[in-house]
C-alpha positions as MATLAB code, in Angstrom:
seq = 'XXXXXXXXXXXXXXXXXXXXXXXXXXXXXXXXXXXXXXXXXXXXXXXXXXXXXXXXXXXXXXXXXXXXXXXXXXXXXXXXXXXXXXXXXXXXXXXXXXXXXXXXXXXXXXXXXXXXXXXXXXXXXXXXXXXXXXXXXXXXXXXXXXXXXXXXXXXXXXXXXXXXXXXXXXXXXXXXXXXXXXXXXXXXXXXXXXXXXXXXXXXXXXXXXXXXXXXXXXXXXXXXXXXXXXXXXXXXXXXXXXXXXXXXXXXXXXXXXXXXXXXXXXXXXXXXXXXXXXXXXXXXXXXXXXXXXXXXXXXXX';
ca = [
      16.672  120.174   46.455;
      17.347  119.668   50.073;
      17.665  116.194   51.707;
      15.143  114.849   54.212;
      16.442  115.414   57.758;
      15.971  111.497   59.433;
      15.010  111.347   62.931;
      17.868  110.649   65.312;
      17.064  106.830   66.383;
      15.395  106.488   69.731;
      17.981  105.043   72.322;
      16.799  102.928   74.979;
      18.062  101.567   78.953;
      16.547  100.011   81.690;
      17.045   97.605   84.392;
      16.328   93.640   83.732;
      15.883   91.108   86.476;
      17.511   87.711   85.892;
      15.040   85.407   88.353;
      14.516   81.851   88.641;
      14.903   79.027   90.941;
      18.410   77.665   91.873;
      20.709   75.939   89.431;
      18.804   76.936   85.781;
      21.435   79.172   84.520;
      20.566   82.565   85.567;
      24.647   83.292   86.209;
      25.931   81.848   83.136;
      23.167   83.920   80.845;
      24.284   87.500   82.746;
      27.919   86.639   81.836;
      27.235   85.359   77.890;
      24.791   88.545   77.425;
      27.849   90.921   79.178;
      30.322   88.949   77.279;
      32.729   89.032   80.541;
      33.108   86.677   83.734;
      31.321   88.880   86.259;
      28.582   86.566   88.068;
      29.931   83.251   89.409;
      29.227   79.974   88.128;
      29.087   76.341   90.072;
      26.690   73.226   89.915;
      25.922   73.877   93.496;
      22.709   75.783   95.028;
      23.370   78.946   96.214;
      26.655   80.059   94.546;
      25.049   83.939   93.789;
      24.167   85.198   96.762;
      24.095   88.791   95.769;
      22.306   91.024   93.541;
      24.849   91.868   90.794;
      24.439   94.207   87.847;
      25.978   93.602   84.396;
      25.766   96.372   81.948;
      25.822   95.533   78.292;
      25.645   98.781   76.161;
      25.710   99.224   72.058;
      24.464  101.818   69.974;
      20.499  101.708   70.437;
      20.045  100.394   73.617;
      21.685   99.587   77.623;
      20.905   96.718   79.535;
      21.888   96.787   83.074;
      21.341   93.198   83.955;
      20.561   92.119   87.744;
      21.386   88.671   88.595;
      19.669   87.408   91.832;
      19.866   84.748   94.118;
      18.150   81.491   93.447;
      15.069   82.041   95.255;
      15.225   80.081   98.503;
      12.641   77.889  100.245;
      14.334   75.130  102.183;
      16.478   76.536  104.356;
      15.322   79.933  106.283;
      18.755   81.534  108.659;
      19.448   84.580  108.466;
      21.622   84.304  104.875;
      18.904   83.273  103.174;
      16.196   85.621  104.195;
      18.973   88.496  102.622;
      19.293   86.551   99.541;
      15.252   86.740   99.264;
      14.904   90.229  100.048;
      17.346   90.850   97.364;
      15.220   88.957   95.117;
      12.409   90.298   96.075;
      13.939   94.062   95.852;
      15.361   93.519   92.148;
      11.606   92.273   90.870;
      10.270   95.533   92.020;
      13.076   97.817   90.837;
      13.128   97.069   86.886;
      12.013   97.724   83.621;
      11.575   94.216   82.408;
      11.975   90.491   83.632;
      13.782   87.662   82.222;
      12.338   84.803   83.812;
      14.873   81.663   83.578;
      13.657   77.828   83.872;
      15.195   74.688   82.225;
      13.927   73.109   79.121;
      11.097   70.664   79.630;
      11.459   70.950   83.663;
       9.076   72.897   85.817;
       9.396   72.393   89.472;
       7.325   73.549   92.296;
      10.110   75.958   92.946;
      10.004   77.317   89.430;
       5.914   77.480   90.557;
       7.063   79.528   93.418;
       8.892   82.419   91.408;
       6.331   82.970   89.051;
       3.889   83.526   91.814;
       6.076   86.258   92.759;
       6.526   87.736   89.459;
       5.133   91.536   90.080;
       1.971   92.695   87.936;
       2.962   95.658   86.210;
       6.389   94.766   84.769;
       6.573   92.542   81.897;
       8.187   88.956   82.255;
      10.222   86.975   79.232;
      10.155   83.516   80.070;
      13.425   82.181   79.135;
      13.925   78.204   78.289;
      17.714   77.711   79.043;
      19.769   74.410   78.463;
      18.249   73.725   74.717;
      21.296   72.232   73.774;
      20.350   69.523   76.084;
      18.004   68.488   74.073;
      18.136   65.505   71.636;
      14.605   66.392   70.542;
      13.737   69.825   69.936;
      10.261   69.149   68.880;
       9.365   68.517   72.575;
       9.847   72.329   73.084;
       6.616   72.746   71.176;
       3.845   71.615   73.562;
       6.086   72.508   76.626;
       6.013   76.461   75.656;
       2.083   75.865   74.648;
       1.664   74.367   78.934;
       3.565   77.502   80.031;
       2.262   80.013   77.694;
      -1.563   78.739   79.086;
      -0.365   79.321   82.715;
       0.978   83.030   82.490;
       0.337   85.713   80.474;
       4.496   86.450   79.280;
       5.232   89.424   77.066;
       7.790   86.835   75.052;
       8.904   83.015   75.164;
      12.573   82.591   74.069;
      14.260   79.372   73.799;
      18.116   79.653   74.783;
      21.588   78.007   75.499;
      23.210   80.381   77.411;
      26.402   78.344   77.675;
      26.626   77.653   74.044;
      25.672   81.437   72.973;
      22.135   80.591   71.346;
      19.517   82.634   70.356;
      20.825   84.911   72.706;
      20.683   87.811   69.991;
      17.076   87.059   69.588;
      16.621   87.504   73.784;
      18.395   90.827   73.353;
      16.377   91.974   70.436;
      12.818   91.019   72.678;
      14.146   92.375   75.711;
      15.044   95.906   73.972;
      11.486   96.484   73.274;
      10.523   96.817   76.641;
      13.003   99.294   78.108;
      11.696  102.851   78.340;
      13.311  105.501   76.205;
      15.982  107.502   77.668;
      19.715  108.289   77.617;
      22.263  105.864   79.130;
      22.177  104.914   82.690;
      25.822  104.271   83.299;
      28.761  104.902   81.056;
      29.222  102.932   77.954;
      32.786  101.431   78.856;
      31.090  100.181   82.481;
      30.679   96.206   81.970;
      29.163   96.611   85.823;
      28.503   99.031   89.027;
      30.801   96.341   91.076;
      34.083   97.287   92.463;
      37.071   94.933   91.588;
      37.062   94.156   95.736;
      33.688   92.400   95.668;
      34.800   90.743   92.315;
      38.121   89.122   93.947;
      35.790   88.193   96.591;
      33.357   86.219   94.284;
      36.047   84.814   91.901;
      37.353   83.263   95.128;
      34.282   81.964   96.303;
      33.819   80.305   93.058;
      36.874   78.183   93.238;
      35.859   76.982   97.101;
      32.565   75.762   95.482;
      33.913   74.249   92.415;
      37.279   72.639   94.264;
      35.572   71.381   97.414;
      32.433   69.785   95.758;
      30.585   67.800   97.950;
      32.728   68.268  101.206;
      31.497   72.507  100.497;
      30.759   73.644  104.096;
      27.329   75.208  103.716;
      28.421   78.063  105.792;
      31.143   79.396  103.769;
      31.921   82.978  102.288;
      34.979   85.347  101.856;
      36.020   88.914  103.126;
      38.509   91.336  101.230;
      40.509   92.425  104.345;
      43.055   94.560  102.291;
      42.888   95.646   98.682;
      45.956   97.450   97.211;
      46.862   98.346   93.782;
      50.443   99.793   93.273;
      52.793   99.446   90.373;
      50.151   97.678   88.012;
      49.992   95.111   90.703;
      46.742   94.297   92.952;
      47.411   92.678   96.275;
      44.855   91.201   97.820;
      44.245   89.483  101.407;
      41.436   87.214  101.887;
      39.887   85.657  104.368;
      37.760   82.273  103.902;
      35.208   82.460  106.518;
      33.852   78.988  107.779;
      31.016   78.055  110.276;
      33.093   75.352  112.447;
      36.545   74.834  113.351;
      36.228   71.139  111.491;
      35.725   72.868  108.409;
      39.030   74.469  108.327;
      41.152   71.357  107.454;
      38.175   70.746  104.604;
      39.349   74.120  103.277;
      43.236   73.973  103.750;
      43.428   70.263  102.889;
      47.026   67.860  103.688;
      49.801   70.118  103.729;
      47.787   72.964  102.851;
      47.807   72.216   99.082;
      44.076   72.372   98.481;
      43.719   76.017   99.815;
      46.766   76.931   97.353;
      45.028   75.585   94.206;
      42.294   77.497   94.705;
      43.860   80.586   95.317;
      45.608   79.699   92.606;
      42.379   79.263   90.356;
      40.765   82.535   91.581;
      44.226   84.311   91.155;
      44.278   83.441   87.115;
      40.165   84.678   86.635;
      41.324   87.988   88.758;
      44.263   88.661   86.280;
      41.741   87.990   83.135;
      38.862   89.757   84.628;
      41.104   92.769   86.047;
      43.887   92.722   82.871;
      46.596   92.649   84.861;
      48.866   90.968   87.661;
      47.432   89.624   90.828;
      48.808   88.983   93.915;
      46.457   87.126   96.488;
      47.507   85.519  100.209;
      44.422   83.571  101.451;
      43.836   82.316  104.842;
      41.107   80.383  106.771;
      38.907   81.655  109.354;
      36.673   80.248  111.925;
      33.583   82.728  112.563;
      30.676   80.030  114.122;
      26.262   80.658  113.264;
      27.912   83.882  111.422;
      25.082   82.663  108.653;
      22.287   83.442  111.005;
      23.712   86.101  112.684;
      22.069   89.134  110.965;
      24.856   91.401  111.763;
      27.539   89.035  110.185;
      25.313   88.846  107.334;
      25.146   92.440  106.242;
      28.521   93.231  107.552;
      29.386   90.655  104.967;
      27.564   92.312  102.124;
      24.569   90.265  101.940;
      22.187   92.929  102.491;
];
């Protein structure tokens, strides 16, 4: 007697927007789903300012993960009107959307995302930060308010930082990706090159080490990127908006600039696997934040 021939499981991929307002986690989910540092990380508003894909692949299904910008609305140079079109772009190019607000906060910025939420493509609305929570039973009625004001495919309680219930996100999101073979190949963790990664580790650091002194018009530029020997070396320039900035940056001595090269040079060797050597200097390039040709020749596009 012959055995029954099982059908070869369905395998699934698809793009998935990561939206939300500023500061709600968007970052720190990409990099807990991906399991690796790709997407930067900082209290401050504004630390993504691209559109980055992480791509988190296992035997059924491929998520290629787009974290965006916080959406913007209070400031409107020529920066942020790239990090909105990006935004904007991502929630029109994907498969699915994972919709990310705080737990028990909803702000009139949160307001304006969902407005912009495109018909057509279905939205999870992710509740980040549970952990924060000394009463979980106040989750109850605040999914009921937002489950009466939009019309989600799923509501899924999280803690990105702390890795919960992130298996259940994956397992919702899967069901909305269309059937088809792999997008990108299984080893890929992301369609970035290691250049723009040195660049964003870096960045990091200047918005984590300089805190509230962080010039708003800030951003680095890869001016040479080597690899020879097993060893990268990497030149970067810190780009500032006013020459009074540039002793924020450098600090007495120069020792500030030096830990954070420092910091960034450490995540490059983890992220990259191997050794890292980065020279870092400061430059002065004045308005280049509303100067639309600085902006895209920057990579904000």
């Amino acid at each position: 007697m012959s055995e029954a021939v099982l059908p070869a499981p369905t395998f699934r991929a698809g793009y998935v927007a990561i939206v939300g307002r500023p500061n709600v986690g968007k970052s720190t989910l990409m990099n807990h789903l991906v399991g690796a540092k790709l997407s930067i990380t900082s209290k401050k508003a504004q630390t993504t300012r691209h559109r980055i894909h992480g791509i988190l692949t296992n035997e059924t299904c491929q998520f290629v993960f787009v974290d965006t910008p916080g959406f913007q609305t209070r400031y409107r140079n020529a920066l942020n009107r790239a990090m909105n079109r990006n935004v904007t772009a991502a929630l029109h190019d994907v498969d699915l959307v994972l919709f990310v607000i705080e737990a028990l906060r909803w702000r009139e910025e949160d307001q304006q995302v969902l407005a912009k939420l495109p018909a057509g493509v279905p939205a999870i609305l992710v509740i980040n930060k549970i952990d924060r929570l000394k009463d979980k039973a106040q989750l109850l009625p605040f999914i009921a308010q937002r489950a009466a004001e939009h019309d989600y495919a799923e509501i899924v309680p999280v803690s990105a930082e702390k890795n919960a219930q992130l298996d259940v996100l994956l397992a919702a999101a899967a069901k909305y990706l269309p059937e088809q073979p792999p997008l990108f190949s299984p080893d890929e963790l992301t369609d970035r090159s290691e250049r723009f990664l040195a660049a964003e580790l870096l960045r990091e650091k200047l918005f984590r080490q300089l805190g509230e002194e962080l010039p708003y018009g800030i951003t680095v530029e890869i001016e040479r990127f080597e690899e020879a020997a097993g060893v990268r070396r990497i030149y970067a320039a810190v780009i500032v908006d006013k020459e009074a900035h540039k002793a924020i940056v450098i600090g007495k001595g120069g020792e500030r600039l030096k830990r954070i090269a420092s910091a960034a040079r450490r995540d490059m060797e983890r992220l990259f696997g191997g050794r890292v050597w980065l020279e870092t200097w400061v430059k002065v390039k004045s308005g280049w934040a509303d100067d639309e040709r600085a902006v895209k020749r920057l990579g904000y596009e």
